[in-house]
FIBA-617808 format. One record per residue: residue number from 1; residue in three letters; z negated, y, x of N, C-alpha, C, O, CB in turn. Coordinates in Angstrom, 3 decimals, decimal comma. Atoms other than C-alpha are relative to their C-alpha. Glycine has a CB too. Layout:
{NUM ALA {Z Y X} {Z Y X} {Z Y X} {Z Y X} {Z Y X}};
...
//
This chain:
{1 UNK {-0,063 -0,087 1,451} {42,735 -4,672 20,854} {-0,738 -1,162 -0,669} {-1,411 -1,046 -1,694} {1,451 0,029 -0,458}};
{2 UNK {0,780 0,797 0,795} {41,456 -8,028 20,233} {-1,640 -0,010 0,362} {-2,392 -0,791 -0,221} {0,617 -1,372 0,109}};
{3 UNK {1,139 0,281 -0,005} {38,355 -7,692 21,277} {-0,796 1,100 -0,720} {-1,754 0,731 -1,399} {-0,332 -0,274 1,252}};
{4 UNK {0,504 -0,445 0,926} {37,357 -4,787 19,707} {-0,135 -0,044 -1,981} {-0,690 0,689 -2,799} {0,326 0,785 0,498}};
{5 UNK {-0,504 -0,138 1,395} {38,642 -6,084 16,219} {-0,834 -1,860 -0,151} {-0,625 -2,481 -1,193} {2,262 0,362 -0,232}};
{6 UNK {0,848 1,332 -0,508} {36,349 -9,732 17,364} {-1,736 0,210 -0,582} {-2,520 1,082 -0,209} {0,068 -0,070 2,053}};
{7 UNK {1,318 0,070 0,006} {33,048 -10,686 15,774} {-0,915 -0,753 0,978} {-2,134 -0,654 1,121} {-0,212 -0,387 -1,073}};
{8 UNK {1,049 0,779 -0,670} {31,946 -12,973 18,040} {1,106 0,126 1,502} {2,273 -0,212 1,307} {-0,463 -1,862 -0,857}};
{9 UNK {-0,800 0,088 -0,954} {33,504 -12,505 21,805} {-0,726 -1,211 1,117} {-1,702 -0,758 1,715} {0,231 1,528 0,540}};
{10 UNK {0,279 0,549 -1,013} {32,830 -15,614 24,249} {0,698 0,399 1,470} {1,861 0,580 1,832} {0,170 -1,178 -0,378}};
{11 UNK {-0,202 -0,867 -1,241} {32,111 -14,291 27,782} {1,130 -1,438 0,946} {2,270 -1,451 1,411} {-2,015 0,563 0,933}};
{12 UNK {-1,127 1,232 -0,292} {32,993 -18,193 28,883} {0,755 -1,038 -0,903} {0,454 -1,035 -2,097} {-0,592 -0,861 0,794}};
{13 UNK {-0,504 0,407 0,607} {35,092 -20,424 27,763} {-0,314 -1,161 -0,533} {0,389 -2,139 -0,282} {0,740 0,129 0,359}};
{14 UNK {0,409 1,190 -0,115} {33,066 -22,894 26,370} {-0,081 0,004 -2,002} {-1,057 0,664 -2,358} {-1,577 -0,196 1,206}};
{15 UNK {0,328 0,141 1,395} {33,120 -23,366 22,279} {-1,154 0,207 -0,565} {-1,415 1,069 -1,405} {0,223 -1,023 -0,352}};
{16 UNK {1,109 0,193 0,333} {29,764 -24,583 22,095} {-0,813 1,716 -0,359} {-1,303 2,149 -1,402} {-0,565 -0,965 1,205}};
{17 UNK {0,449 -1,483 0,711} {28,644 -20,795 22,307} {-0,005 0,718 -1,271} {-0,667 1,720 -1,540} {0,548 0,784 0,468}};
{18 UNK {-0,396 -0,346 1,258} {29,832 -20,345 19,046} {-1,022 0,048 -0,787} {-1,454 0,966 -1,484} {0,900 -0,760 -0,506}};
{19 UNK {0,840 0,805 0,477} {27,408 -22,780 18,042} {-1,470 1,242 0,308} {-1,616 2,189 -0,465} {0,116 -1,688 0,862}};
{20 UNK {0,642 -0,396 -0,496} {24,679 -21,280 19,619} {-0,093 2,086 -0,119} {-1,103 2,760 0,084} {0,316 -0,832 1,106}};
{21 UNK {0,243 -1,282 0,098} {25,319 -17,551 19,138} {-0,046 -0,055 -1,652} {-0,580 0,956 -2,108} {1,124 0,988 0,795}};
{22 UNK {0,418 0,036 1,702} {25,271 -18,547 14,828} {-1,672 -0,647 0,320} {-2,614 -0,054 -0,206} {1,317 -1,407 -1,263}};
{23 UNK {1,743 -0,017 -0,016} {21,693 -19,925 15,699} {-0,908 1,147 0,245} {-1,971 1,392 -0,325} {-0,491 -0,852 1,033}};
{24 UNK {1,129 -1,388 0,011} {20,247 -16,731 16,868} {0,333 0,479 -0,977} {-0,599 0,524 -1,780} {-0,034 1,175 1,107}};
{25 UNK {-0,008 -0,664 1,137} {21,744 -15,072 14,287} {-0,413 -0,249 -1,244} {-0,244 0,621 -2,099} {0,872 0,232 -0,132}};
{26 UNK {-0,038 0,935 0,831} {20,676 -17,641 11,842} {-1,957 0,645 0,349} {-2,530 1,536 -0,278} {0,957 -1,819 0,390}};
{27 UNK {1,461 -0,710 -0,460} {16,658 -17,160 13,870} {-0,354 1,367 -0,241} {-1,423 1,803 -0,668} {-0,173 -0,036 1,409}};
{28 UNK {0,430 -1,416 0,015} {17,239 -13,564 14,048} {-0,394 0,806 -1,781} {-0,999 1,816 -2,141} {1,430 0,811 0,831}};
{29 UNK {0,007 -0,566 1,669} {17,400 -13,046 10,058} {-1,516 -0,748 -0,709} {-2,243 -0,251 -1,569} {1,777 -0,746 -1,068}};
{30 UNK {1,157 0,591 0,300} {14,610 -15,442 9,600} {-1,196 0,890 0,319} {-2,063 1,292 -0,457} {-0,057 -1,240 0,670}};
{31 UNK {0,873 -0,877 -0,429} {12,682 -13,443 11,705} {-0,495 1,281 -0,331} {-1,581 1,742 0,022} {0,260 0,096 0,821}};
{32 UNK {-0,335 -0,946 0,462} {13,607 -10,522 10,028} {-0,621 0,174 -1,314} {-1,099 1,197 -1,804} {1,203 0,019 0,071}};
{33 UNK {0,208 0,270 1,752} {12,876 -11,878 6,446} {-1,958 0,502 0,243} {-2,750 1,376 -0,110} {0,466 -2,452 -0,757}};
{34 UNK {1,914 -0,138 -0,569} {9,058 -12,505 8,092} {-0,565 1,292 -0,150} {-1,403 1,500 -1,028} {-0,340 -0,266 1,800}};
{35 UNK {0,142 -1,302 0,039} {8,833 -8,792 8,886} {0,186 0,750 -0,776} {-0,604 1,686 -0,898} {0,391 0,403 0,602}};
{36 UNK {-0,120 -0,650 1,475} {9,937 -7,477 6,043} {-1,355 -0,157 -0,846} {-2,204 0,599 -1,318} {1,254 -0,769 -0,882}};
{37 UNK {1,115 0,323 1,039} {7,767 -9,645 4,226} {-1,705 0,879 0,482} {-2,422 1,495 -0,307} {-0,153 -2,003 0,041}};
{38 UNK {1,245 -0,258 -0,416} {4,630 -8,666 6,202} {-0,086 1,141 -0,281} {-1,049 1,410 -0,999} {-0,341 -0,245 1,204}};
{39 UNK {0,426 -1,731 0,543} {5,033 -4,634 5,785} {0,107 -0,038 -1,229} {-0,691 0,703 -1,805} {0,951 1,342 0,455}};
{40 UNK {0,251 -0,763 1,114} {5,900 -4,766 2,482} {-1,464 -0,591 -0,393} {-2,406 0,148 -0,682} {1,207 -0,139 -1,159}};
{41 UNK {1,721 0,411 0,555} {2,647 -6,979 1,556} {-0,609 0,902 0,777} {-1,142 1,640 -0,052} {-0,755 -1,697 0,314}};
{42 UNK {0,627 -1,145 -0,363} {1,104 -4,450 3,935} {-0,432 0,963 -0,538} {-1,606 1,248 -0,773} {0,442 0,418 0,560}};
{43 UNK {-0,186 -1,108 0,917} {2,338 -1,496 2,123} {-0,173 -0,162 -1,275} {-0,469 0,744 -2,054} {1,109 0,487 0,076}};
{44 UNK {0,582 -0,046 1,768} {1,751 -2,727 -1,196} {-1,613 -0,174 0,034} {-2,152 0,046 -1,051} {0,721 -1,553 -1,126}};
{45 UNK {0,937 0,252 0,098} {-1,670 -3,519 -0,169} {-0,819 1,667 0,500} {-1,596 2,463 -0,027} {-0,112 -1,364 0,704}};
{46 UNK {0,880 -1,545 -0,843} {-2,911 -0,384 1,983} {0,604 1,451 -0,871} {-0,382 2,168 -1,043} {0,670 0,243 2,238}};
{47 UNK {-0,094 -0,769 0,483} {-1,287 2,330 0,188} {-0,809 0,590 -1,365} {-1,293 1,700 -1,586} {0,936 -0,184 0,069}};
{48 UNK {0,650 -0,577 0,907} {-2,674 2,208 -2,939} {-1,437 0,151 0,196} {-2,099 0,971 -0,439} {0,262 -0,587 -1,047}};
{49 UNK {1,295 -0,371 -0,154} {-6,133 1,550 -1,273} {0,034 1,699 0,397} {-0,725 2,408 -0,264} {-0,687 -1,011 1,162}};
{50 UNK {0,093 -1,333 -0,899} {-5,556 5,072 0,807} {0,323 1,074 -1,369} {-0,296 2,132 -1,482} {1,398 0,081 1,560}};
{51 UNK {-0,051 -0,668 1,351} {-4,477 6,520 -2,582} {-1,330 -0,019 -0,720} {-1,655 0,995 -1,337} {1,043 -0,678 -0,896}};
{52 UNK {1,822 0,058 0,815} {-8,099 5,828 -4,107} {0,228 -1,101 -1,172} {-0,816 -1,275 -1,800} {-0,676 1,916 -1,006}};
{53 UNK {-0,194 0,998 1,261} {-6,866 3,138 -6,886} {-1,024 -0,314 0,306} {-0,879 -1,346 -0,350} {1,073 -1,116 -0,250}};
{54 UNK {0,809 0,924 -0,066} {-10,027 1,752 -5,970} {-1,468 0,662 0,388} {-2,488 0,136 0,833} {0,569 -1,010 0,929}};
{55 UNK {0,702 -1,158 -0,378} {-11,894 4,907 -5,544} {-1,560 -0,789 -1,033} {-2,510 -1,203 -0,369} {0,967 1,851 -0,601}};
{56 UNK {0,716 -0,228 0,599} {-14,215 4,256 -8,528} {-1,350 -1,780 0,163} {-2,536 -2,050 -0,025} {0,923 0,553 -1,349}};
{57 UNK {0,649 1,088 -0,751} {-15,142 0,817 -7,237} {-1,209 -0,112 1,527} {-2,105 -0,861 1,917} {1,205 -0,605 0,326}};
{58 UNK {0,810 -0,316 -1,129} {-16,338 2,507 -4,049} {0,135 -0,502 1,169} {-0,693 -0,553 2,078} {-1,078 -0,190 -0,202}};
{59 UNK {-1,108 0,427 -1,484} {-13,385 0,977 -1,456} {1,130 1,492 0,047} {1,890 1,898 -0,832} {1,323 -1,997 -0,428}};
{60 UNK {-1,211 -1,371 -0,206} {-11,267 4,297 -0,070} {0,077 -0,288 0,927} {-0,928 -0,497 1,605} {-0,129 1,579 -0,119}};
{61 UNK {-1,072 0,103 -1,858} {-8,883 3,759 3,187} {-0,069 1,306 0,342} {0,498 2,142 -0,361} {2,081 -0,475 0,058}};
{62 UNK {0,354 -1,285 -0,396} {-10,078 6,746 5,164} {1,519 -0,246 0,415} {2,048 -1,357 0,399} {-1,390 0,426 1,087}};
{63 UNK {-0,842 -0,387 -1,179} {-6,924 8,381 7,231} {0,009 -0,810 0,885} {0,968 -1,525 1,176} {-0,283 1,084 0,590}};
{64 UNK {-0,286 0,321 -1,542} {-7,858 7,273 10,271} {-0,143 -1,609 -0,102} {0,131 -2,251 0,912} {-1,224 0,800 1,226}};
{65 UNK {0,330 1,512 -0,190} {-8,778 3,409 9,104} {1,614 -0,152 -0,008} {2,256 -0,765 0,846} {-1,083 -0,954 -1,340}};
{66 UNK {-1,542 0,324 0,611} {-4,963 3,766 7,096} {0,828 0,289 1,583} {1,690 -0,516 1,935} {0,624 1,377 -1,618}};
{67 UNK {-0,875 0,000 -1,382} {-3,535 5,010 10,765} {-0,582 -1,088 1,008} {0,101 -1,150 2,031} {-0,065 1,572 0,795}};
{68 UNK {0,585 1,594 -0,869} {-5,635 1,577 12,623} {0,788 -0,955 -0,448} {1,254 -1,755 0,364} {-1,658 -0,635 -0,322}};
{69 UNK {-0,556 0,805 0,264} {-3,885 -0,323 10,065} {1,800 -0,480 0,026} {2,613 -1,402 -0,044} {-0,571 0,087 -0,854}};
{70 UNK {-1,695 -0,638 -0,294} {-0,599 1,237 10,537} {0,461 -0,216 0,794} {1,682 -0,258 0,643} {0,381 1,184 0,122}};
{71 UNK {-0,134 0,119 -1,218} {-0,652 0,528 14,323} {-0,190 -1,697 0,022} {0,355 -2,458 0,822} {-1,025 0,987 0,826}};
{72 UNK {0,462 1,828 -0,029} {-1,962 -3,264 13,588} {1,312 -0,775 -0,562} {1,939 -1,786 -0,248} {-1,583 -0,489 -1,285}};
{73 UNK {-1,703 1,078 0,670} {1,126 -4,229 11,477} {0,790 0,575 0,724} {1,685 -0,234 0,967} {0,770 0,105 -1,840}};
{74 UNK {-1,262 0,094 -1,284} {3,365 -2,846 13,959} {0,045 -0,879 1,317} {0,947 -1,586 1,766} {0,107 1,357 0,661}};
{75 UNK {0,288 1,145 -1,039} {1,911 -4,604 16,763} {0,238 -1,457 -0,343} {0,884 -2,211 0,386} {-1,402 0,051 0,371}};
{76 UNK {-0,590 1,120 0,324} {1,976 -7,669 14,523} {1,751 -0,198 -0,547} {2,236 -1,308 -0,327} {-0,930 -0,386 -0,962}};
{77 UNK {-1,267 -0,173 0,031} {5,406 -7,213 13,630} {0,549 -0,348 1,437} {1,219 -1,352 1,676} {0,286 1,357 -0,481}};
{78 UNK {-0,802 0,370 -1,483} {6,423 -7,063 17,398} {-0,474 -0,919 0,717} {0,067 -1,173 1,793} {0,072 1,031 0,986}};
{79 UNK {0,686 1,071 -0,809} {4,142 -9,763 18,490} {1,203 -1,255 -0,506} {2,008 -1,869 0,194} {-1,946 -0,295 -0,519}};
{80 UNK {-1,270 0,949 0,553} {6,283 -12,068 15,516} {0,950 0,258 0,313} {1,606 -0,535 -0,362} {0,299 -0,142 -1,199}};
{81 UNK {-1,555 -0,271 -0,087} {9,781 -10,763 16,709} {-0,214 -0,866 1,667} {0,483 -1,779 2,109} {0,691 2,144 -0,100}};
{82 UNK {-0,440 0,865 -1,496} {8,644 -11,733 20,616} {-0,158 -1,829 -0,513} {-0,360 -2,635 0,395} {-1,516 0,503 1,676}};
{83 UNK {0,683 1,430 -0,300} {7,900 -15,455 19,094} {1,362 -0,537 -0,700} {1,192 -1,528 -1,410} {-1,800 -0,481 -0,800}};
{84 UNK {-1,102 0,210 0,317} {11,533 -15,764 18,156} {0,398 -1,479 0,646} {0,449 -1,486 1,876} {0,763 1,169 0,371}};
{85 UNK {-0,866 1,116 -0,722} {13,001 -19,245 19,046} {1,085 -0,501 -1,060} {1,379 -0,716 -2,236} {-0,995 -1,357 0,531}};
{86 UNK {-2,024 0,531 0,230} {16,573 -20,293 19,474} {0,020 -1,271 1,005} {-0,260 -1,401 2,196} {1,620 1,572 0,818}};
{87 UNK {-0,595 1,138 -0,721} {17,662 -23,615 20,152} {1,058 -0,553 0,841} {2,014 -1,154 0,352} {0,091 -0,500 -0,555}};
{88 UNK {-0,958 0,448 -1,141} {19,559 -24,463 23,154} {1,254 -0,749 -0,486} {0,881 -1,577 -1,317} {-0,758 -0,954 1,001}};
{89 UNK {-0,887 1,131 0,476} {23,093 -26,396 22,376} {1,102 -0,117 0,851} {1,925 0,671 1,318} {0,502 0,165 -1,397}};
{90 UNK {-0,901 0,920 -1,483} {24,895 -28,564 24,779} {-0,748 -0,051 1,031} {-0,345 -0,594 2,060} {1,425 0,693 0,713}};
//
């Protein structure tokens, strides 16, 4: 009962984990914020090109460039999530 009703369960009995499992979570939201940030500047940037806002200027995001770019911010997205660091404690 208590452990399912537990936000944080230490496997050993050591405190310090405590410590240390609020740092990733602390990294993991940071990391998170990053990614966010990057698609939406993404998406605010590439959409309206692929829409033509910029048609009359004589810049249009073909399909297939808008699906290159689509695949590039995901990759960067998961490249920034593997570069995650958490600090060791104790």
């Amino acid at each position: 009962m208590a452990v399912e009703t537990a936000d944080i369960i230490l496997v050993r009995s050591n405190p310090l984990d405590v410590v240390a499992i609020i740092g990733l979570a602390r990294a993991t939201y940071k990391k998170m914020i990053q990614n966010l940030a990057w698609a939406t500047g993404y998406n605010a940037f590439a959409i309206p090109l692929a829409a033509g806002v910029l048609y009359k200027a004589g810049i249009l995001l073909s399909p297939a460039m808008g699906a290159v770019l689509m695949s590039l911010s995901t990759v960067i997205v998961a490249i920034n999530a593997k570069f995650l660091k958490v600090e060791k404690v104790g």
